[in-house]
C-alpha positions as CSV (number, residue, x, y, z in Angstrom):
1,X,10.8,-1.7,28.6
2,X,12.5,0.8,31.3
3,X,16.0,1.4,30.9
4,X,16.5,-0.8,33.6
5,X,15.1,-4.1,31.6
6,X,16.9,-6.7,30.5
7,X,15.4,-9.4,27.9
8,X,13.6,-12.1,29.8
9,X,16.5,-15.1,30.3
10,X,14.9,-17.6,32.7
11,X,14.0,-20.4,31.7
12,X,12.5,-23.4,33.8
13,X,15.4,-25.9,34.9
14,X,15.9,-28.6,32.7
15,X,15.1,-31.1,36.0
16,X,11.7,-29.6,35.8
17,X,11.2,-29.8,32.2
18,X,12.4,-33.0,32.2
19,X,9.5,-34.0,34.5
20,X,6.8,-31.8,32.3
21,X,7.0,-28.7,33.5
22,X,6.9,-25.6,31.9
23,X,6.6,-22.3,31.9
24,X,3.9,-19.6,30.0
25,X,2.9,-16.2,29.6
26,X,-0.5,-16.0,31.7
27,X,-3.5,-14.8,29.4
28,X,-7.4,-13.2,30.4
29,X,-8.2,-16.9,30.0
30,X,-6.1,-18.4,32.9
31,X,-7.7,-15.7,35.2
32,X,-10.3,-18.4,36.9
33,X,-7.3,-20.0,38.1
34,X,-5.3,-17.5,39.3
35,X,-8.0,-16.2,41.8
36,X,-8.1,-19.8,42.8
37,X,-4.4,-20.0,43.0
38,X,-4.1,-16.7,45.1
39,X,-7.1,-17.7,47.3
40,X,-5.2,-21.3,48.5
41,X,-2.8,-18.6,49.3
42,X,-4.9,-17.4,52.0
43,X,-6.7,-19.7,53.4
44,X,-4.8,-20.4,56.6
45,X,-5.2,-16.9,57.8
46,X,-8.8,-16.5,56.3
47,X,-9.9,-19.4,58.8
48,X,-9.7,-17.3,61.7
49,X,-12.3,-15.1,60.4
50,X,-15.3,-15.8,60.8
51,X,-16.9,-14.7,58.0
52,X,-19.7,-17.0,55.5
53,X,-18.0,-18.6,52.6
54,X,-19.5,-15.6,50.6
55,X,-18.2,-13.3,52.3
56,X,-14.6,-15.1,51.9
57,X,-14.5,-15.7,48.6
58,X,-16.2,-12.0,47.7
59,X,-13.4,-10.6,50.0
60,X,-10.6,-12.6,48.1
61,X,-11.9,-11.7,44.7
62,X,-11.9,-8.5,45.2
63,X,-8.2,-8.7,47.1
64,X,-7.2,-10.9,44.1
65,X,-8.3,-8.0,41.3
66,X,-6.3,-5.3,43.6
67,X,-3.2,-7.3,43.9
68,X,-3.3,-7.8,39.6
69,X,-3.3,-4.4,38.9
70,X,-0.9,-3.4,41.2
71,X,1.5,-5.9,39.8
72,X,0.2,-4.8,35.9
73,X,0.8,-1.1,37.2
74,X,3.9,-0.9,39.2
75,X,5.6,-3.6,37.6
76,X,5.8,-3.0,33.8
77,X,8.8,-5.1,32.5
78,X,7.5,-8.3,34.1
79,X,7.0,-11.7,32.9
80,X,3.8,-12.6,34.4
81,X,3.9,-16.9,33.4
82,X,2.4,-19.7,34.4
83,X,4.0,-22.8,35.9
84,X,2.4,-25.7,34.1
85,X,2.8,-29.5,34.7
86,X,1.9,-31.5,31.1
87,X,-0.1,-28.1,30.0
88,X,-2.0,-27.9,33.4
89,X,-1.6,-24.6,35.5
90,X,-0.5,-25.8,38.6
91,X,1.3,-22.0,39.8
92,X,2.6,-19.0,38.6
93,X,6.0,-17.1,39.0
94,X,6.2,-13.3,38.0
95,X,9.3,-12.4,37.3
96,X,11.4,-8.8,36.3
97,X,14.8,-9.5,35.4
98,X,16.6,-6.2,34.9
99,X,19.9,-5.6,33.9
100,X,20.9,-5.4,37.7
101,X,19.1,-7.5,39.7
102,X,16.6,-10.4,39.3
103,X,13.5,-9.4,41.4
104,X,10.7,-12.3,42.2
105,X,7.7,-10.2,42.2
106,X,5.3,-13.3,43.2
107,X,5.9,-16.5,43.2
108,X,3.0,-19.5,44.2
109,X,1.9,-22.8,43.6
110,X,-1.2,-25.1,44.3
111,X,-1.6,-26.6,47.8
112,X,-1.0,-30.0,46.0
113,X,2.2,-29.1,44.4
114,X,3.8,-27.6,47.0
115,X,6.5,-29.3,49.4
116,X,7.7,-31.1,45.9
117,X,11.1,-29.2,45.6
118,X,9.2,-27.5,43.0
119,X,9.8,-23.9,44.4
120,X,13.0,-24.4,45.5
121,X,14.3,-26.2,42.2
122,X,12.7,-22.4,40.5
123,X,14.5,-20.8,43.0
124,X,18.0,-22.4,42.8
125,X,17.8,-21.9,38.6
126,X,17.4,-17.9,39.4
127,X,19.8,-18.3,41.7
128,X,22.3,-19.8,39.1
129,X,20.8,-17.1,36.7
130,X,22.1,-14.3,38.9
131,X,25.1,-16.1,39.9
132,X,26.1,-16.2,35.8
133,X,25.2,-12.9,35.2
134,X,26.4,-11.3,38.7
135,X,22.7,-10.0,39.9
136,X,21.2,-10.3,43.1
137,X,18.0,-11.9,43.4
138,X,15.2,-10.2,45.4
139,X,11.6,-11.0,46.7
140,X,9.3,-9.5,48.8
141,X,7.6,-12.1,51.2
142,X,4.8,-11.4,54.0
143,X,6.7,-11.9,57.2
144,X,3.9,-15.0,58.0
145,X,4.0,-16.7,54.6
146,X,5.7,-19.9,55.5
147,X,7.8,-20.1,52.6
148,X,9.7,-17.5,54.5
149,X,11.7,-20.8,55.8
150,X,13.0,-21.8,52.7
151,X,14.2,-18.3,51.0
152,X,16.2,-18.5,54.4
153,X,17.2,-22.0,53.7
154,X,18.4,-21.0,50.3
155,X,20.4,-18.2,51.7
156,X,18.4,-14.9,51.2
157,X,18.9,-12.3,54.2
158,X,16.8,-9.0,55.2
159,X,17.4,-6.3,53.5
160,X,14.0,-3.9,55.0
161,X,11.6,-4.2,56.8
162,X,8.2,-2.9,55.3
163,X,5.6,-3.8,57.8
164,X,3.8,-7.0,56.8
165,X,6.6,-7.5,54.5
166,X,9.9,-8.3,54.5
167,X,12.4,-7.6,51.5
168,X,14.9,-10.2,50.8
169,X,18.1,-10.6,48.9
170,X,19.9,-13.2,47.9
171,X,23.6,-12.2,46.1
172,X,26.0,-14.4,44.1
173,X,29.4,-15.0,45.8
174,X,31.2,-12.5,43.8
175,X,31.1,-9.0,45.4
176,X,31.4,-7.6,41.8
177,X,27.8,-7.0,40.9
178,X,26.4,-6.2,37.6
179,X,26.1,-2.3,38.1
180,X,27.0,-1.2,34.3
């Protein structure tokens, strides 16, 4: 762990649990589903291409195994989990919490689970997380994902502007920050 790192301490809302959802660490075994999860991801914009379903889904593979190890590289004190309904993958939320700031390095869900208040429930218990323990909450979001709405809706502002991206913040009332 960097110096930075703090022990993981989210843990899925009780509201959620209460319902049968959990989270897991992700293994090598759950790696089917991820590339399914992160192709439903793209599927709006990959309908404008017109490209054979090989081509798609050779294209997203390989888009798929570039986005894990850039997350396994450049993002070494994350928890990479699953969010599971009654043992069933149904998402995943990757997660660093440092001793500063919580950062939401990725966080998606299954076309069927999504509209639910299942991400925004998530995202309201890290909010509460960093409110506790005085730490903003970050995410990076591509500026045409329409989740976009709701991190706005939940009150996280611009911080840069990185091209496709957009970095967001969200910070607890206090002004005191954890900066020790």
């Amino acid at each position: 762990m960097s110096e930075d790192a703090a022990p993981p301490d989210f843990a899925m809302p009780a509201a959620l649990v209460s319902q049968g959802f959990a989270l897991r660490p992700e293994t090598d075994d759950d790696i089917a589903f991820l590339t399914a999860l992160f192709a439903s991801t793209r599927e709006e914009e990959l309908a404008l291409v017109p490209w054979s379903a090989e081509q798609k889904q050779a294209f997203l593979s390989g888009q798929f195994k570039a986005q894990r190890h850039h997350y396994r590289t450049y993002n070494t004190d994350c928890a990479f989990s699953l969010v599971t309904h009654r043992g069933q993958p149904i998402g995943r939320l990757y997660l660093e919490c440092g001793r500063r700031r919580i950062h939401v390095v990725d966080i998606a869900l299954m076309p069927s689970w999504r509209a639910q208040g299942i991400g925004t429930a998530i995202l309201s218990a890290l909010q509460d997380l960093g409110r506790t323990s005085h730490r903003p909450v970050g995410i990076m979001v591509e500026k045409f994902n329409p989740a976009m709405r709701l991190y706005r809706r939940l009150g996280f502002t611009d911080v840069a502007d990185h091209g496709v991206y957009q970095e967001m913040e969200w910070l607890p009332d206090d002004a005191q920050l954890n900066v020790a």
